[in-house]
Steps between C-alpha positions, in 0.01 A plus 500: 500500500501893510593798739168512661527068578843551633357774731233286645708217570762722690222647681317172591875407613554779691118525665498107604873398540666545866864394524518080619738602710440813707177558382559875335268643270686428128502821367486571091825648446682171658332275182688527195385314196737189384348346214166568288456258237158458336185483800780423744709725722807463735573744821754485716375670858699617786420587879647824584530401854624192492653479164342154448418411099222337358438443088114501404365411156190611409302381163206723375160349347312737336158502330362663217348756732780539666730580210241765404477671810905482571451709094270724632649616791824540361290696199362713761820595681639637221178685417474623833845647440478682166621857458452723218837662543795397313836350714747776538881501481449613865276195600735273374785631698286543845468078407856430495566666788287346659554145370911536562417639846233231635551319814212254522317234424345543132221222597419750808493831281287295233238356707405856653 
């Protein structure tokens, strides 16, 4: 299981999953990951309304094909992001800031 599975499932999640309580919307930032081990994948989820919890586990089959485009994609990502111009001192500083200063949801920022 990589990034791009854990992504999907979050979103699936997120798309198809209403609270069974007071039916609200689950939202991405209120599923954190428990437990990944192998195809198989624990989440604990929580309604920001009603502040009911749920655990999920999801298990991922995956074809040949699929494996090969999950590759490519990935592949392509990076590609798509390639810059000729070397990291500067400056770059890396603007990161930390950035990264000591962020109030968020990294799955949010991520799946922009």
């Amino acid at each position: 299981m990589n990034h791009h599975d854990i992504h999907e499932i979050i979103e699936q999640i997120s798309q198809t999953l209403d609270c069974p309580q007071c039916k609200t919307r689950i939202l991405p930032n209120n599923i954190v990951i428990t437990d990944i081990v192998g195809s198989d994948c624990t989440f604990d989820v929580r309604c920001m309304r009603c502040e009911a919890e749920m655990t999920l586990s999801a298990h991922i089959e995956k074809t040949t094909a699929d494996i090969a485009k999950t590759h490519n994609r990935s592949s392509q990502m990076i590609h798509d992001r390639f810059v000729d111009e070397p990291i500067s001192i400056d770059d890396v500083q603007t990161i930390k800031y950035e990264l000591a200063h962020f109030c968020g949801s990294f799955i949010e920022a991520f799946s922009r």
